[in-house]
C-alpha angles and dihedrals in degrees: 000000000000110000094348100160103034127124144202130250117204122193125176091220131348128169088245137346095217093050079041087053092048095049087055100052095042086059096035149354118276118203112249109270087023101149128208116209139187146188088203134037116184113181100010104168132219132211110294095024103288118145120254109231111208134167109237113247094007106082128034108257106188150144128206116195113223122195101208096174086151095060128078126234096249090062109049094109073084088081094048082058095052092046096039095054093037082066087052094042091055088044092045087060093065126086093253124142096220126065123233119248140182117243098202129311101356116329110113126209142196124196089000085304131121113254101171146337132217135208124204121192117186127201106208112199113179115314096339136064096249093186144014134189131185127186121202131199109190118179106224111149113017125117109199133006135218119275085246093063101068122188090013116149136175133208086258104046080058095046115019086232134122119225139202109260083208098040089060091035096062090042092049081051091045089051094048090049098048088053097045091063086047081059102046092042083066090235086147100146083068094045087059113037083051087056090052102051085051090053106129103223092018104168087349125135115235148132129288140178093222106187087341090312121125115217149137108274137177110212102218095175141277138326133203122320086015096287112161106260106206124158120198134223099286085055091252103144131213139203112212138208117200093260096043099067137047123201118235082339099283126097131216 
């Protein structure tokens, strides 16, 4: 059974439940599924570096370890795609009118709005991925966010509802659990057509910073080793990295 042994740690506040997850395995072994999870979180960090603003005691701020050893280091945008689409799968179960999608490679947004990110940090040992661990920052609760956080959302801004922390918290888990054998039964082909028709932009037209560029692009998929494929307007294509390529001009 998928993540049959594993726990939860609860901590009041931490800097950071993915930095949290790494002390402890540098000092220990943590069962597979095992998930870390704060009230505070006072330093949570973003792709790129960016910092992660969350309410305390509003979002689910949260890390689960992996252990992919059957799974090869080329292909471990695999695991952006589980957790991506656990989170979706957690968001699609609410009574919402908008469907979640991924904005490339793991944010999720809502009504054009950014719902969550997600940050992934894998350990290669040889020919194989030995550990993975990904984080996760869902707004739940909050009401309002900080000018500087421009085009956040939370479940109940959407809904005017409150919602249990712990409740959230065991379906994400669920949802994690059920991809990850997905994963490990080797059904990739699924994994990644549902990541497609998530895709936020998919075949939409929009506006892009390409190698520092600014142009009209069309985003038609991905390509290997789960790089952004978009192709402008003169039908040139490219092939992006995360930091090749801005979305609308504006980064998160």
């Amino acid at each position: 059974m998928i993540f049959e042994n594993s726990g939860i740690i609860r901590l009041k506040s931490t800097a950071s439940t993915n930095q949290y997850m790494a002390d402890r395995l540098n000092s220990g072994t943590i069962n597979e599924g095992t998930v870390v999870v704060t009230d505070a979180q006072t330093d949570g960090k973003g792709q790129e570096g960016n910092t992660w603003e969350s309410e305390p005691g509003k979002n689910l701020t949260a890390t689960i370890v992996l252990y992919p050893t059957f799974l090869k280091p080329e292909f471990q945008f695999q695991l952006t795609r589980i957790v991506s689409l656990s989170v979706c799968q957690l968001l699609g179960s609410f009574e919402i009118p908008s469907e979640p999608m991924i904005k490339w490679p793991n944010d999720i947004y809502m009504e054009n709005r950014k719902i969550a990110g997600i940050l992934i940090k894998n350990e290669i040992s040889g020919n194989t991925i030995s550990t993975t661990i990904a984080g996760l920052g869902l707004n739940i609760n909050q009401k309002s966010f900080p000018a500087k956080v421009p085009g956040a959302v939370s479940l109940t801004m959407l809904t005017g509802k409150q919602y249990n922390l712990e409740e959230i918290l065991t379906d994400w888990h669920k949802n994690m659990a059920y991809w990850y054998e997905k994963l490990k039964n080797g059904e990739n082909r699924i994994i990644e057509n549902a990541y497609l028709d998530r895709m936020y932009l998919l075949n939409q037209p929009s506006v892009f910073i390409i190698n520092g560029v600014k142009m009209n692009a069309t985003i038609k998929g991905l390509a290997e080793y789960g790089m952004l494929l978009l192709e402008g307007d003169d039908g040139r294509q490219y092939k992006c990295s995360l930091k090749q390529v801005i979305f609308g001009g504006i980064r998160d």
